[in-house]
PLY file of the C-alpha trace (Angstrom):
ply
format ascii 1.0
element vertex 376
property float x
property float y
property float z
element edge 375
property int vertex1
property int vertex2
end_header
12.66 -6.83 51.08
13.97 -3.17 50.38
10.98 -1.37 51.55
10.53 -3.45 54.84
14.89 -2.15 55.03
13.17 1.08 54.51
10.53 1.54 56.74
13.43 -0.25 59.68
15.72 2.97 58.75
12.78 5.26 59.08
11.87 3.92 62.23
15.30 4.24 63.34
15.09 7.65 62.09
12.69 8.75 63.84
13.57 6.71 67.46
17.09 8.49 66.67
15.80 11.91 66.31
13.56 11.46 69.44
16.06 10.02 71.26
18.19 13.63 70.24
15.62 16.06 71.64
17.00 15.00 75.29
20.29 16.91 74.28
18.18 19.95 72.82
15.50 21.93 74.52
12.54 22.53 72.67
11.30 26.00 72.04
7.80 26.38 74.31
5.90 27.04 71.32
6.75 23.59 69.52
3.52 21.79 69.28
4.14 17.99 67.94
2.38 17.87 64.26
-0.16 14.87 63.42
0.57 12.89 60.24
-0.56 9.22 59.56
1.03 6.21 57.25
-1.33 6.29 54.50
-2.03 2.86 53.20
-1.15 2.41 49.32
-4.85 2.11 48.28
-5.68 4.53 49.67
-3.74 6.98 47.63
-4.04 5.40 44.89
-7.53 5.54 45.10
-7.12 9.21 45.99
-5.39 9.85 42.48
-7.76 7.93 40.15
-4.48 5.32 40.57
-2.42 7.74 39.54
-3.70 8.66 36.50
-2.14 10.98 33.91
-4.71 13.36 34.24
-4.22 13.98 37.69
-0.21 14.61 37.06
0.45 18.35 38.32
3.99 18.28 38.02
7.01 16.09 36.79
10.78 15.85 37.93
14.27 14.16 37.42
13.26 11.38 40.04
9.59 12.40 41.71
6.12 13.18 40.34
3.32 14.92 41.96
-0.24 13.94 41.53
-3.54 15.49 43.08
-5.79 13.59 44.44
-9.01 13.68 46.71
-9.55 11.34 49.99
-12.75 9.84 50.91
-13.22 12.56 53.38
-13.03 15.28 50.74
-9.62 16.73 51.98
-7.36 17.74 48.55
-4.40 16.01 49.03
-0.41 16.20 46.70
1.68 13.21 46.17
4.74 13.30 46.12
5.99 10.13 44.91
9.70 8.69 43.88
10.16 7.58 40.68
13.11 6.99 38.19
15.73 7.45 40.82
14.44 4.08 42.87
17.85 2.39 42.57
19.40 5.71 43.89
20.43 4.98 47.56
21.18 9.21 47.65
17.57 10.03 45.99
15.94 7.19 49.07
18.09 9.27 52.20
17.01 12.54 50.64
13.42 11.61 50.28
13.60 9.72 53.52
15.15 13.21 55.02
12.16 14.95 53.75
9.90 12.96 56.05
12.12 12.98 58.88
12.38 16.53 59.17
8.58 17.83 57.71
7.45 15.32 60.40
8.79 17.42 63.50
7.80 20.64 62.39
4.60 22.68 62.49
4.30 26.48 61.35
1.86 28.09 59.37
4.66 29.28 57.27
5.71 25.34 56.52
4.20 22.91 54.35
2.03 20.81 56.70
3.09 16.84 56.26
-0.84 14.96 56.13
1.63 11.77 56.18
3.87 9.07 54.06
3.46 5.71 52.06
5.87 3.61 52.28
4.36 0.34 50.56
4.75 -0.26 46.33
7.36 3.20 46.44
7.58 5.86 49.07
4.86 8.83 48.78
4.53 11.87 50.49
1.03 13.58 51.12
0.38 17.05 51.49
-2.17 19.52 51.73
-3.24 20.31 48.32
-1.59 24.22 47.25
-4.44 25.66 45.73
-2.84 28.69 44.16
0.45 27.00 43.55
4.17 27.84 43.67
5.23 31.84 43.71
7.16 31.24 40.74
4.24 29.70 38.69
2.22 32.75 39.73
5.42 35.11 39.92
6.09 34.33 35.96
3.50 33.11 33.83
2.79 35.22 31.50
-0.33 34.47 30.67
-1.34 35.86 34.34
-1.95 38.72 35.99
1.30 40.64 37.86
0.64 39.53 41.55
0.05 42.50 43.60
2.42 44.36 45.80
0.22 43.74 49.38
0.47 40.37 48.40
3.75 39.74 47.81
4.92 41.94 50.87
2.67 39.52 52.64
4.53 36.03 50.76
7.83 38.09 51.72
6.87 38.44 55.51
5.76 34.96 55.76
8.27 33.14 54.94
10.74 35.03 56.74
8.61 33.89 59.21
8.95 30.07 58.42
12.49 30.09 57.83
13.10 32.18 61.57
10.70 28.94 63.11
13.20 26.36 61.09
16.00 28.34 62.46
15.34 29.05 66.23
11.80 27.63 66.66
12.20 24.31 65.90
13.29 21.32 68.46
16.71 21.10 66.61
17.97 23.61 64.11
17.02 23.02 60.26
18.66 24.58 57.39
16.58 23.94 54.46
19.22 24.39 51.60
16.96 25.30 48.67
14.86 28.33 49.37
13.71 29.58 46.21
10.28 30.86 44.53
9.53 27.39 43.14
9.68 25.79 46.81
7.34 28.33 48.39
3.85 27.29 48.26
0.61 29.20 48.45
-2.50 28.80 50.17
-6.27 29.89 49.50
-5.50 33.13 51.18
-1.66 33.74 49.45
-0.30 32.81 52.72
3.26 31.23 52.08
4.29 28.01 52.55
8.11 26.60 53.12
8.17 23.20 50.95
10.68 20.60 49.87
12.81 19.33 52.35
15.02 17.04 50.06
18.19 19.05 50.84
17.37 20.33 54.76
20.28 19.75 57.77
19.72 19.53 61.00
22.23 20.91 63.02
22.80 20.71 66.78
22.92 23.00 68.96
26.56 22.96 69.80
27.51 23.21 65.49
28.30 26.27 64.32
28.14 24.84 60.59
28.11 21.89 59.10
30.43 21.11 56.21
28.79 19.15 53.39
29.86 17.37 50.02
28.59 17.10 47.21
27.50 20.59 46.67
23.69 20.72 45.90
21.26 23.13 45.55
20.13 25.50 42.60
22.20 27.92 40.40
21.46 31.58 41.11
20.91 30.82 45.05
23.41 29.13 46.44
25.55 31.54 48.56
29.35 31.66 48.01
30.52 29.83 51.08
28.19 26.61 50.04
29.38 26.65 46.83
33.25 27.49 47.64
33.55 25.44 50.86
30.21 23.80 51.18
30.05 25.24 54.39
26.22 25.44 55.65
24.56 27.27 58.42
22.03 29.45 58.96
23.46 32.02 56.68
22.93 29.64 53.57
19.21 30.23 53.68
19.31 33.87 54.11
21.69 34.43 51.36
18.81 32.20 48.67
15.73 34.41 50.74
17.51 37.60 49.76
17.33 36.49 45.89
14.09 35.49 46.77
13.27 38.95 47.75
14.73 40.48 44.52
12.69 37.65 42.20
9.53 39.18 44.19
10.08 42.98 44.18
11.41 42.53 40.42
9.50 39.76 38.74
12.79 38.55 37.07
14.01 34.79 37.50
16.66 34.32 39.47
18.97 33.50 36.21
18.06 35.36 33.18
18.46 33.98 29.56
22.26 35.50 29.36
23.27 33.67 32.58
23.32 36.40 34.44
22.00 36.09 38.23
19.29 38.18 39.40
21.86 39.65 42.89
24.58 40.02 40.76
22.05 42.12 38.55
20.72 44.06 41.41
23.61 44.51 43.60
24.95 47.74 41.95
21.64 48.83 41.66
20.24 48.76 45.28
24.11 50.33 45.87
23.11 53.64 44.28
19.37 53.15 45.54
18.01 53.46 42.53
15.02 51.33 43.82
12.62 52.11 40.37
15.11 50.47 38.43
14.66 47.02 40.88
10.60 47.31 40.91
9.00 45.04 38.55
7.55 47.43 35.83
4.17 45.82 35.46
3.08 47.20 38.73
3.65 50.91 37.77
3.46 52.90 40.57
1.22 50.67 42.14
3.20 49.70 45.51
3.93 50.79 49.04
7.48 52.53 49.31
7.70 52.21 52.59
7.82 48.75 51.94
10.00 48.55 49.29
12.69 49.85 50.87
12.43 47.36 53.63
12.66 44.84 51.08
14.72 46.14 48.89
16.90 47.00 52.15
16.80 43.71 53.36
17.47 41.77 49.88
21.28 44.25 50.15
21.99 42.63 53.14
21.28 38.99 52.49
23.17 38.84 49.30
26.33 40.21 50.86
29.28 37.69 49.85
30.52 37.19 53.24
28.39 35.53 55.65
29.82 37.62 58.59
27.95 40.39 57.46
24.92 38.73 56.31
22.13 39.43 59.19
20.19 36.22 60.88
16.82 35.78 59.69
15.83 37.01 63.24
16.93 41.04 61.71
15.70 40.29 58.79
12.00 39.56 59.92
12.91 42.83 62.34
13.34 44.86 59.09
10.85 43.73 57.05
8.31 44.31 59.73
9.42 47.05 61.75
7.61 50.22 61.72
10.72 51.90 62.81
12.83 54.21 60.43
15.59 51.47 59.76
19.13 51.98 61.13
21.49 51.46 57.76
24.33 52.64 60.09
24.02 50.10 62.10
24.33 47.53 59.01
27.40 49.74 57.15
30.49 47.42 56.66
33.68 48.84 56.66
35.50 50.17 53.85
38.19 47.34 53.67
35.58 45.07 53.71
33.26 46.78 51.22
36.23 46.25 48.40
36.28 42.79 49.29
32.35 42.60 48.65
33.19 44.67 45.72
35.93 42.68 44.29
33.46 39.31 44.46
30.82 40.13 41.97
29.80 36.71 42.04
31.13 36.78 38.65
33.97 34.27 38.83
31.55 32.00 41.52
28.61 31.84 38.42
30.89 31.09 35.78
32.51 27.98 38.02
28.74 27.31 38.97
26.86 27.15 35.85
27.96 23.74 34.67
28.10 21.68 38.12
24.32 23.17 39.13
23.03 22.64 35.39
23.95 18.92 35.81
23.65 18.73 39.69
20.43 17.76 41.54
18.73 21.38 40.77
17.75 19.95 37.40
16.38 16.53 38.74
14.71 18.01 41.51
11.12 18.34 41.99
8.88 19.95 45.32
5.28 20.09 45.67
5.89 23.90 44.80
7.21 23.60 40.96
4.32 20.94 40.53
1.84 23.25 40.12
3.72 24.93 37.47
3.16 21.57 35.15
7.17 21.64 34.22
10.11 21.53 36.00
11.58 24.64 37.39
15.20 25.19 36.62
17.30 28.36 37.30
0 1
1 2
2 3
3 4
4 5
5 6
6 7
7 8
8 9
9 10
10 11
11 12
12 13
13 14
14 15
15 16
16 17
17 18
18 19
19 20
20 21
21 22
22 23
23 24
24 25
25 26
26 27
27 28
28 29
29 30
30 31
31 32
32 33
33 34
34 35
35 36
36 37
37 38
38 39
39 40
40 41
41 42
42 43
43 44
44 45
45 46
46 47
47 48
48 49
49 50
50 51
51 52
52 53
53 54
54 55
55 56
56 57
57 58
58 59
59 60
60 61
61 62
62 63
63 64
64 65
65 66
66 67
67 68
68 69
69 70
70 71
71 72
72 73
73 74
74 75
75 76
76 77
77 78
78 79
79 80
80 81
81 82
82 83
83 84
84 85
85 86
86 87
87 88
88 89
89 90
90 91
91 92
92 93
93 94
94 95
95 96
96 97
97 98
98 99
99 100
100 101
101 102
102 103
103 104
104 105
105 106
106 107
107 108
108 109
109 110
110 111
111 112
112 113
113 114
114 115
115 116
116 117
117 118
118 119
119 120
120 121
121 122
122 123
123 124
124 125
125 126
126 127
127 128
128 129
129 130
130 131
131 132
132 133
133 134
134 135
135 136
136 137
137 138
138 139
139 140
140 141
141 142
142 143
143 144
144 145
145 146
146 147
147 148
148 149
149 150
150 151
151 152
152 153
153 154
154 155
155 156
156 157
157 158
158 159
159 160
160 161
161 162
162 163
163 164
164 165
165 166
166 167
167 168
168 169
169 170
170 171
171 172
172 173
173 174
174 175
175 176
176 177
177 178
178 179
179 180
180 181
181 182
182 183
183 184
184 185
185 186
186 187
187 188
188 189
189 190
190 191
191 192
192 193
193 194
194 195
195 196
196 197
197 198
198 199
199 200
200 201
201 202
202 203
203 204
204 205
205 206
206 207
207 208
208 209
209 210
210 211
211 212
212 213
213 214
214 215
215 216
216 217
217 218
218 219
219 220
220 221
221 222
222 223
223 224
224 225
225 226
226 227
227 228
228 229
229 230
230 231
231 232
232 233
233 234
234 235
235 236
236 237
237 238
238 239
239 240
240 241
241 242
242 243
243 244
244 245
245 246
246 247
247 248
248 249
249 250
250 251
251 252
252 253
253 254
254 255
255 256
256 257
257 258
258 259
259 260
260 261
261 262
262 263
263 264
264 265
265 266
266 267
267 268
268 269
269 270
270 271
271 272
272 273
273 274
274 275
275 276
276 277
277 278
278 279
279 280
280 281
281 282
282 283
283 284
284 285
285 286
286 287
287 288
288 289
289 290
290 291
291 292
292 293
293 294
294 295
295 296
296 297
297 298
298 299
299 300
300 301
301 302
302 303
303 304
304 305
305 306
306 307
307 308
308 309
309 310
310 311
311 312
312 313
313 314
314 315
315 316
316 317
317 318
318 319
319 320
320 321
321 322
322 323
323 324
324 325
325 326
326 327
327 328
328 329
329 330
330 331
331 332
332 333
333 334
334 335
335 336
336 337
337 338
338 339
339 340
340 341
341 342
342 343
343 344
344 345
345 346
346 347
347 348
348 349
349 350
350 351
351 352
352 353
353 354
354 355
355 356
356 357
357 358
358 359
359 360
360 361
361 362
362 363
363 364
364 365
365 366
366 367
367 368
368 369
369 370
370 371
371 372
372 373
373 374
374 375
């Protein structure tokens, strides 16, 4: 009885986000993905019936398994677990499929489809090379190049500017972080986990949300004070995401300290060889370095105001123009204010709500790959 109440709300879902797109016009570029309802055996048949072997990655209330279909095709499941008497854990994962299901962007995990008999399953493409942070900061690996993670950096600005302005309605994903950004064969980046995503209409300037979720070192200080969301929310977590990939630190280290609040002072004086993760050497492109490391300032800024849209951002990643920093300067009165914020005070209010908060129970197709859960 509670899955056929399921698949009726999805339904609805779906008919009610349809049924929304006559208020919103869609961008000319949208292209309406494919997916399909999988049928239960044949995932399960797909994973060796989920065996323990086939087990890439664990969380508070999902596992992921790979698995192989008939046709060949390397699939992840995504499947709910523990949390199946949590209505909250059901909308979220139901929100996941709702929102993965009308977008398509090489920058954003493709949805192959969704199970919804014996549990509710996601299927994905299968990540060969993983998350960025199991490649980003296992030790036992190589230090990924610079050209590649300029290129990881550049994508998904990418993805998050098509969830942003591309999209049929605006999506604010909530939880962009190393362990949610997938890689392909060729390193190319891929947005995942949707758990947490908004849409917002066109006419919403923000959306006010309770309670606050998300993960400690990322969420930006309007989320965590107000829990006011909007576009800026995601470019605050890409710029730590940009300092976790020029550094190679995590974005909490083992004193508690967060990797912006680290770096802020730094990228102030632009001492940019104190930011660069040491294992490259002097094996990068400073050119591009001080795009990202440019870029990265910016994000992190404490107010929102003077945060740039993930439309600049992409502009000064990319651009092959000297950048304008005048253009970006905030003014003095307001440079004490970013001063006098620190982040300090916000982390030490922060660390025990996000340590018990659904950053620890979460899991994306991203960490899986890592074989534990990631936890900032």
């Amino acid at each position: 009885m509670r899955y056929m109440s399921l698949k009726r709300l999805f339904s609805l879902k779906r008919h009610a986000f349809d049924e929304g797109l006559q208020d919103e016009k869609p961008s000319e570029n949208f292209q309406k993905p494919t997916w399909k309802c999988y049928s239960y055996d044949e995932i399960s048949t797909a994973t060796n019936a989920f065996s323990a072997q086939n087990m890439v990655g664990k969380g508070g209330f999902a596992e992921v398994y790979r698995g192989v279909l008939q046709n060949g095709q390397a699939i992840a499941v995504k499947r709910l677990t523990k949390a199946q008497n949590d209505e909250r854990k059901e909308k979220e994962f139901l929100t996941e499929i709702g929102t993965l299901a009308h977008v398509s962007h090489p920058n954003v995990t493709p949805l192959l489809g969704c199970c919804i008999d014996n549990g509710l399953y996601l299927i994905f493409h299968f990540s060969s090379k993983g998350s960025v942070a199991s490649l980003l900061h296992d030790e036992k690996l190589p230090a990924l190049d610079w050209t590649t993670r300029y290129k990881i950096a550049l994508g998904t600005a990418k993805g998050i500017h098509y969830l942003h302005n591309n999209c049929p309605r605006r999506i604010i994903h909530r939880d962009i972080k190393s362990s949610n950004i997938l890689l392909d064969a060729d390193f190319e980046p891929q947005i995942s986990d949707f758990g947490l995503a908004k849409w917002l209409p066109s006419q919403w300037s923000h959306h006010s949300i309770a309670p606050i979720e998300g993960t400690f070192g990322h969420l930006a200080p309007e989320y965590f004070m107000h829990g006011v969301v909007d576009e800026k929310t995601d470019v605050f977590a890409f710029g730590v995401f940009l300092l976790e990939l020029v550094s190679g630190k995590r974005p909490v280290d083992s004193s508690h300290q967060s990797l912006h609040s680290w770096a802020k002072p730094i990228l102030s004086r632009g001492d940019l060889k104190e930011v660069i993760d040491p294992r490259l050497g002097d094996d990068y492109n400073i050119v591009h370095l001080n795009r990202l490391a440019f870029a990265a300032s910016l994000c992190i800024r404490a107010s929102p105001i003077w945060r740039p849209t993930i439309t600049e951002v992409v502009e000064v990643i990319s651009s092959e123009e000297e950048i304008n920093q005048e253009k970006w300067k905030v003014p003095e009165e307001e440079e004490d204010r970013e001063e006098f914020w620190g982040f300090e005070d916000l982390e030490c209010e922060c660390e025990y709500e996000c340590n018990t908060s659904s950053s620890s129970n979460s899991i994306s197709t991203g960490s899986s790959y890592n074989r534990r859960n990631e936890c900032y």
